[in-house]
N, C-alpha and C positions, 0 to 999 in steps of 0.2 A: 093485477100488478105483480109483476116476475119477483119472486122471493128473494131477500138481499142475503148476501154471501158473510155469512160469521167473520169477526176481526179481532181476535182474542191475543192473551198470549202464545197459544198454542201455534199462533199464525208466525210468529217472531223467529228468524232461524239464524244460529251466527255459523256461518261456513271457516274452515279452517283456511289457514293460506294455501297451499295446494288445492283445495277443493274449489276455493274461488280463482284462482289462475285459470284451472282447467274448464272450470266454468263459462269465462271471460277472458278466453284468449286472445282476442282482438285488444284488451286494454292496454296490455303488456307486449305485445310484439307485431302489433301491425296487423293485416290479415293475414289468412293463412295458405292458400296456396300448393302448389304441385311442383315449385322448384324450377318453373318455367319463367319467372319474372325473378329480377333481382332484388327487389324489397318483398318478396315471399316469407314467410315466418321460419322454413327452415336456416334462411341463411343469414338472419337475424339472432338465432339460436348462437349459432356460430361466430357470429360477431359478437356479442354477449359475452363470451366466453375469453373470445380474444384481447375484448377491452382490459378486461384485468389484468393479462398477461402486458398488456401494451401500460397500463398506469404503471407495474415495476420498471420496465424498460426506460418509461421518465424518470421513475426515480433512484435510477443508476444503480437495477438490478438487474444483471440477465439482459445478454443481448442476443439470445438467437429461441426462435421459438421454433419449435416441429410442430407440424399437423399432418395427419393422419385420415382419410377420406376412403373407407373402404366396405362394399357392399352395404351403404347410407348409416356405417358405424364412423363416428367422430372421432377422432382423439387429439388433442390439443398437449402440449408439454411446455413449459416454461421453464426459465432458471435462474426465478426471482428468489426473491426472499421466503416465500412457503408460507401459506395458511399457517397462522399458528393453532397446535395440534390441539389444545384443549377448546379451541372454538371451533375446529373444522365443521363440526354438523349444524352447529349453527349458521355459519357463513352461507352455507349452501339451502338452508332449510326454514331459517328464520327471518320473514321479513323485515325490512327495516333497520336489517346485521349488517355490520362490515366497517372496513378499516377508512374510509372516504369519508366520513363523519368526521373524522380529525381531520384540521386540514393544516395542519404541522407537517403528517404523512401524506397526504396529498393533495397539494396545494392548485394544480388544474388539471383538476382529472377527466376521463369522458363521463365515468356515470356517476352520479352521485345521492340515488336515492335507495339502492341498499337493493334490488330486485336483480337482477340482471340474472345472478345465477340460478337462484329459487325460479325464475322462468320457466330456467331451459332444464331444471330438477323436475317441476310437475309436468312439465310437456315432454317428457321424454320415457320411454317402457324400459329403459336401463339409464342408470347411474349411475357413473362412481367416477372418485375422489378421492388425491391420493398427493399428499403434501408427506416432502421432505423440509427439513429444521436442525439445523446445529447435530448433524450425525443422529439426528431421529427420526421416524416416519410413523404415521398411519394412515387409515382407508376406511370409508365409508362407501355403503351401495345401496343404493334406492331403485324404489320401481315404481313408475308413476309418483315418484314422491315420499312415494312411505320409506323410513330409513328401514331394510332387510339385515343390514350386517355391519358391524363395526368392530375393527380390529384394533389390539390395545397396541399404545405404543410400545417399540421395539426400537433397536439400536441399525443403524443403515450407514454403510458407506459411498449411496448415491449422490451425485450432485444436488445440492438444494433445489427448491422449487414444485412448483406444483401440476400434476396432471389432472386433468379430466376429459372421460372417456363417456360417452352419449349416443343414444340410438333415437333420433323423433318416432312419438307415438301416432303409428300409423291408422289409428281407430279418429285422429283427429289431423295429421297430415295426410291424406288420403294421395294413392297413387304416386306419391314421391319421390321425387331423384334429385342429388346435387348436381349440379350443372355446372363445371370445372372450370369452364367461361366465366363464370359470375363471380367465382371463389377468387381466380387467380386477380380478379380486378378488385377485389376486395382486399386483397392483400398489398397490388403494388400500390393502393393508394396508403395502406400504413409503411412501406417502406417509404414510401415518399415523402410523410408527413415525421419520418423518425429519424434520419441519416444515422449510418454506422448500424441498424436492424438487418439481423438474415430471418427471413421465414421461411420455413422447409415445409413443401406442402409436398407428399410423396414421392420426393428424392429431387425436385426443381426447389431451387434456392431461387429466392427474391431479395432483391440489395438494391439501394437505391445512395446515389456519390450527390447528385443536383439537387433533390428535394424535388419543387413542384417544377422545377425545366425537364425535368427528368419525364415526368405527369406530363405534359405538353406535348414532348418530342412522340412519345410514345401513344399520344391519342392523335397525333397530323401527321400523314406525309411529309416529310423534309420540302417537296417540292412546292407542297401546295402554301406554306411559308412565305408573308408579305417580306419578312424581314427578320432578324434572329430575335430569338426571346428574350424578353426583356425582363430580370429576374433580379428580386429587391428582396432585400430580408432584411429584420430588424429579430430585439429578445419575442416582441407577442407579435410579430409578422410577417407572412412572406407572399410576396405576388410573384405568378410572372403573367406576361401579357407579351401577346402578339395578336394579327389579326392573317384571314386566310384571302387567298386567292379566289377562290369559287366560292364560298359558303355564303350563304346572302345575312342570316339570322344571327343574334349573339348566343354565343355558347360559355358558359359559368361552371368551374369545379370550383366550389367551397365548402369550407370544411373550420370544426370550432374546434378545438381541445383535441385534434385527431379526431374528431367525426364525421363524416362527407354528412353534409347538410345537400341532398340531394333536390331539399324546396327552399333553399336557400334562405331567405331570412333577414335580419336587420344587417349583419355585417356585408351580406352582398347587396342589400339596395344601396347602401353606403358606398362601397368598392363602384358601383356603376355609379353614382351621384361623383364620386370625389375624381372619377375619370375623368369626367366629362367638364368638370372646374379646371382641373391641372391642364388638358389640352387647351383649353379656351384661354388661360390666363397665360400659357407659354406663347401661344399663339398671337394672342391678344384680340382674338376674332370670336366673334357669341354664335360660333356655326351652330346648328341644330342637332341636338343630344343625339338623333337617332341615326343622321351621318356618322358623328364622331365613335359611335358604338358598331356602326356595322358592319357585320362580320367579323368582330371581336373574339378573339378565344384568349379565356382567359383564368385564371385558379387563383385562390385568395385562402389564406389559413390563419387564423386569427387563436391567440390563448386567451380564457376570458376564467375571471375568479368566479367560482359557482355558476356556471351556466342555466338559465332558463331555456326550456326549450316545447314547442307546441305543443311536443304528443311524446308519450313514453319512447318511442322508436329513434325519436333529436333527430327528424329529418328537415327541420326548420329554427331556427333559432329565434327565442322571442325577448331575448337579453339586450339591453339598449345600454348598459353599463359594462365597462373593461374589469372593477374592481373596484377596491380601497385605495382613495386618491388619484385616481386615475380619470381623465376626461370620457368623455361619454364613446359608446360604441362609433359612434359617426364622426364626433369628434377628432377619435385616435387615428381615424382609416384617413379620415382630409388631411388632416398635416400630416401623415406618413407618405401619402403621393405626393400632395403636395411641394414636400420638398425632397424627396428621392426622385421621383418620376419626373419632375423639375430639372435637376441636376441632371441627371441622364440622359435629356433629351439634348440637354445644351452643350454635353460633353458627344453627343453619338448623332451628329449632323444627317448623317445618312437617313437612319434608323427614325428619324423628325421627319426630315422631306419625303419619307414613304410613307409614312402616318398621314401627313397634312395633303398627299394626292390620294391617298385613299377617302379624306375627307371631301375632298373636291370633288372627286367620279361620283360616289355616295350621293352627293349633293344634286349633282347634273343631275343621277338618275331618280332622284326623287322628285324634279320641277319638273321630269319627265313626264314622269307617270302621274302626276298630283290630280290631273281631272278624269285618268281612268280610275285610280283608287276611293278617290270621291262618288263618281258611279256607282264602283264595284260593291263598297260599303252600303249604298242605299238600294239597292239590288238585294244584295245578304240581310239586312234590317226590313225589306218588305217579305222576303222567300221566308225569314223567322217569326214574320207574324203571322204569317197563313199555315204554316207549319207543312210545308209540302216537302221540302226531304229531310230533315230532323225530327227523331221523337226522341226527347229530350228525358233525362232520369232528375231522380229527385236530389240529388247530391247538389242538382246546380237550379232548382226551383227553391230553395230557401226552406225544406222544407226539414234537411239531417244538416248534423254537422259539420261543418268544416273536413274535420278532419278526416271523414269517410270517402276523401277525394282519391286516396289512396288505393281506394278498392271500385273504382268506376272507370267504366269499361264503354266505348262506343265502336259498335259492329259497323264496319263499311261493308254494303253489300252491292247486287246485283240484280234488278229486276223484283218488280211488285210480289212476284207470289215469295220469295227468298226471305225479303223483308217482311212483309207482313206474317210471316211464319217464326220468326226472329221476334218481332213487336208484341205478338200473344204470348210467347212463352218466355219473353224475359222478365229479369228482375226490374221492377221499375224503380227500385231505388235507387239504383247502380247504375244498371244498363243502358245505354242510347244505342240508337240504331240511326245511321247514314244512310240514305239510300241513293245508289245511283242508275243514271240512264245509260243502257249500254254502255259500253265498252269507252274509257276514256281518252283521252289523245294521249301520243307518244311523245311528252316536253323534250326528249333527249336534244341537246343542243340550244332551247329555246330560253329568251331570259325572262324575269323575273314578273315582266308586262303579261305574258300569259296565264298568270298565276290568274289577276284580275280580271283581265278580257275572257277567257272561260268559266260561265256559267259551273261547272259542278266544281271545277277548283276553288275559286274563288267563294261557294257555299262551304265546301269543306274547311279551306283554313278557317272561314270567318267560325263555322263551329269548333273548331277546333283552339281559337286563340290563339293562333301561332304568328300571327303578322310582322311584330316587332320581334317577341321574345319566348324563350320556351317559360321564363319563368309563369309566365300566367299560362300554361296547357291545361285544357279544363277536364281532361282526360287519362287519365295515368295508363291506360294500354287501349292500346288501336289498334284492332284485331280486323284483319281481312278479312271477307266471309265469302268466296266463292263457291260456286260446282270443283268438284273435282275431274271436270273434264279441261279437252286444251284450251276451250273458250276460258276456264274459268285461271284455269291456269296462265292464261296471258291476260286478262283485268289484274289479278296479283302482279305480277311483272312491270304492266302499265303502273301501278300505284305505287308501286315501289322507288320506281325509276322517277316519279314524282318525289317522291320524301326525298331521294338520294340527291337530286339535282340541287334543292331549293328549301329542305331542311333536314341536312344526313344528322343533325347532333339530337333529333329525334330517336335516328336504330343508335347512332352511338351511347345514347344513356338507357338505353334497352327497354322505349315504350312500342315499337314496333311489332307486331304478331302475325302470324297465319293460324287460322281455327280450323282444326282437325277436324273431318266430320265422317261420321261412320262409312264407307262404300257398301256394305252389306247387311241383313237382318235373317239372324237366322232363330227361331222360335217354334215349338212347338205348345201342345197346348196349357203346358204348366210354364213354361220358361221363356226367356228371351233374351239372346245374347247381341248388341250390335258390335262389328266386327271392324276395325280400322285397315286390313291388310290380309292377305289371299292366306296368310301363316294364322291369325285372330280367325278366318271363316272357318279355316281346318281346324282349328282347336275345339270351336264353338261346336260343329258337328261331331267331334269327337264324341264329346260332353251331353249331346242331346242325343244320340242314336238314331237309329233307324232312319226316315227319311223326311227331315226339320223342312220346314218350306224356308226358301232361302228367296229373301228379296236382294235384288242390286239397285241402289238408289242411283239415280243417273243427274239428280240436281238436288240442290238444297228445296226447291219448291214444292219437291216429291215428299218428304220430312212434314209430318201434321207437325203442329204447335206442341201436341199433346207428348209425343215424341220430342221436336226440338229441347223442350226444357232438361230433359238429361245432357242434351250436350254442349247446354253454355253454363250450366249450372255447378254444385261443387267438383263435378267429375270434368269441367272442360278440358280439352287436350289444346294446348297452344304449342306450336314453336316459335320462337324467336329468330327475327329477323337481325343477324348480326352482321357485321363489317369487318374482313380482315384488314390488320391495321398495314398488309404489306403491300399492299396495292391502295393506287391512290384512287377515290369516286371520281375523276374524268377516266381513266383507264379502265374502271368496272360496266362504267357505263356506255363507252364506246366500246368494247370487249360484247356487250351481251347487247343493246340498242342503235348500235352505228351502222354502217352499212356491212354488209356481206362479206365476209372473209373467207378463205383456203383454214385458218384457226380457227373461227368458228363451226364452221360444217365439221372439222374433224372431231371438234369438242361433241357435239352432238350424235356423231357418228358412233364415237366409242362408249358415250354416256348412254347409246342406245342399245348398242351391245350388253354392255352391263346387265341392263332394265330387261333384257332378253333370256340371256343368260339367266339370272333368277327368276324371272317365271316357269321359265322351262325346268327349276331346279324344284318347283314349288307343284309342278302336275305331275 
């Protein structure tokens, strides 16, 4: 019988604040990441930081914030009211500290349990903090946490308010960059959600005059617009709603107290329930929800007393009440459509009969397709019980929480050996692996019937969940996993051109990826370097001397398992599949999948020059 394990006091250990943050980074800011996805934990840091600055701005302190983004040093500046100076260390150090406990002084704030800054203190290798006050100032600086230095007050004739300046601790953000794409969306949604706010992010001003039309305009092509936005506000709401031209899926920005609730939550199943009443009863016709919704784009921002919310990060909101006295979350959303979007519709006759043909076409095309999608589904429900191109992670076997949806990941890939080299060496709590057959067909031009009638589409979205709505994606990043040869390089193309046609608000909310994967191996018999780029092979030789055997891998299938797990694991290298908002996806996609142009050959002509030119500058 195997010896049992002593359980004494000696076993009993209480961690300080710091030392359990940095323990248990995931509980406090999401997973952690490489700066390559948008709810990555550095850029959570940084929201963290800006909340505070954003609570004075509500409460009519300070309207213009700077931020500061330079070789992955932070600095954020506001020109509220200021830390006051005899709690400064505590605010930043103590958890469970801070001025959001009264709610005299902050009556709907974003955060409200006292952590936010302490976070982004223990997870960061510099700190400091630095609050001005009625012509006084001091400064505190931490390292990992531990307070290093604190200066006494002193007399200042700086503008009030307060700074903090931060470096993420790269022993636990590994590999790290901000991503300026991420940041800058991050910010025009708090201009959006605050009118009359400038935020200066190294020397670009952010301002926003519409609120959430502004949000709208700025995520759609003008062109691709059914009809103009339709843009409601009340003291705790505001919508606007249109729907698009080409996009088949509903697309949702929500947001609680100024926080993008990026999994949306009671206030937006509300926002879709209370739509879908107002059309019907304007109407007076019981169309079918998922007509009256599709292709909807739409943003909802709700203020709510004391917010509940799923997970420390309020990427979901689990609050089902407005406040004191006040009708229930779903309540307030139905009468506020109810009779705004009411009124509006019967004041904007146009803007109605574009709505109510959009419900019509919707409609035809669903009694269209209604006996392929019945197919399609029991096709996708036998191919998931035999399990032949899903291998599914545990996030969606019942077996982690909920919450860990956040950090699960499914690999599309290409060919059996790819895959099954993928399947041994992933995570299985997280990871899923897609697997496809050859090379997919090219949808460019084709509608929404092909989705169903092919076989690997058709398995894809049904894994995926995407049929009706993004809200249910059971995936938070879908990373492409090809060769980095031209085969592989056109499957990524093909699957792209797929998202882009028939679900672009996928790249638009930035679940889309391409996986990096090493071209080279250069090792000797103590070391092993793999090499992403002909500059990464030089260095690596550099670094090993004499004469390193040097592999060139020519397919993911070449890659043992044993191997693979370094490069989906904490080191993976993702890029981001993004959308310029200045071209419209019929234009990107005829540009790069339509037929043969004099623009395109030359696009490719000079893009090969380039690709020329630097190799020849690299031998």
């Amino acid at each position: 019988m195997a010896k049992s394990t002593q359980y004494t006091e000696e076993n009993i250990r209480s961690l300080d604040w710091k030392e359990h943050i940095r323990m248990r980074p995931g509980m406090y800011i999401g997973k952690l990441g490489d700066g390559s996805s948008p709810d990555d934990g550095i850029y959570i840091l940084l929201k963290e930081v800006i909340d505070n600055c954003i609570d004075e701005f509500v409460m009519g302190a300070g309207k213009t914030i700077e931020i500061s983004i330079k070789d992955n040093i932070v600095s954020v500046r506001d020109y509220g009211r200021g830390i006051p100076l005899g709690k400064l260390v505590d605010v930043v150090s103590k958890m469970n500290t801070g001025g959001k406990y009264d709610s005299r002084a902050f009556k709907k704030s974003v955060g409200l349990n006292g952590v936010g800054t302490k976070a982004v203190n223990a997870l960061s290798s510099i700190f400091k903090v630095v609050s001005v006050r009625e012509n006084q100032t001091t400064n505190a600086i931490f390292e990992y946490g531990n307070l290093i230095r604190q200066d006494p007050v002193t007399s200042s004739s700086k503008r009030r308010g307060t700074q903090v300046e931060f470096e993420p601790d790269t022993s636990i953000f590994k590999n790290y960059r901000y991503r300026l794409e991420y940041v800058e969306r991050m910010l025009k949604n708090y201009v959006y959600l605050n009118r009359g706010l400038t935020i200066d992010l190294n020397g670009v001003k952010f301002f926003s005059e519409n609120g959430l039309k502004d949000l709208l305009e700025d995520q759609t092509n003008a062109s691709d617009l059914l009809y103009p936005i339709i843009h409601l506000k009340d003291e705790d709401i505001e919508v606007a709603i249109t729907h698009s031209r080409s996009q088949y899926s509903e697309e949702y920005h929500s947001f609680v107290n100024g926080q993008n609730t990026t999994q949306g939550g009671t206030h937006q199943a509300a926002f879709r329930e209370a739509f879908v009443k107002t059309i019907r009863d304007h109407f007076g016709k019981n169309f079918d929800a998922s007509d009256i919704r599709k292709s909807i784009i739409s943003a909802i921002s709700i203020k709510v007393m004391e917010p509940v919310f799923e997970s420390q990060t309020k990427t979901k909101l689990g609050s089902t009440e407005m406040g004191d006295k006040m009708p229930s979350v779903r309540a307030y959303i139905n009468d506020f459509l109810g009779t705004q979007l009411d009124n509006f519709l019967h004041k904007n006759t146009e803007t109605a009969e574009a709505i109510r043909r959009k419900i019509l076409q919707a409609e035809k095309e669903r009694k269209e397709l209604s006996g392929i999608r019945k197919l399609a589904k029991e096709r996708a429900k036998k191919a998931s019980l035999h399990n032949k191109k899903l291998r599914d992670c545990r996030v969606h076997l019942g077996d982690l929480k909920k919450d860990r949806r956040l950090e699960s990941t499914i690999f599309i890939t290409e060919g059996d050996s790819a895959s099954g080299s993928i399947t041994k060496s992933r995570d299985v709590n997280t990871q899923a692996v897609f697997s496809l057959r050859g090379k997919p067909l090219n949808t460019y031009g084709m509608n929404k019937k092909i989705v169903y009638e092919n076989e690997e589409f058709n398995l894809l979205q049904a894994a995926l969940n995407i049929e009706e709505s993004m809200e249910d994606l059971r995936y938070n990043n879908i990373v492409i996993a090809t060769d980095a040869d031209v085969d592989g390089m056109h499957i990524r193309l093909l699957l792209i051109t797929f998202f882009l046609q028939f679900f672009p608000e996928l790249i638009k909310e930035g679940h889309l990826y391409i996986l990096q994967t090493p071209l080279f191996r250069a090792r000797d018999k103590k070391q092993t370097f793999y090499c992403y780029s002909d500059q990464e092979k030089k260095e690596a030789i550099e670094k090993l001397g004499g004469k390193p055997e040097i592999t060139r891998f020519k397919g993911l299938g070449e890659i043992s398992p044993d191997e693979f797990k370094f490069f989906i694991g904490e080191d993976i290298r993702l890029d981001p599949v993004m959308i310029d908002k200045s071209t419209t996806t019929d234009d990107l996609l005829q540009f790069y999948m339509g037929k043969n142009t004099q623009e395109r050959q030359k696009f490719i002509i000079d893009n090969l020059k380039v690709e020329l030119d630097v190799a020849q500058e690299m031998l």
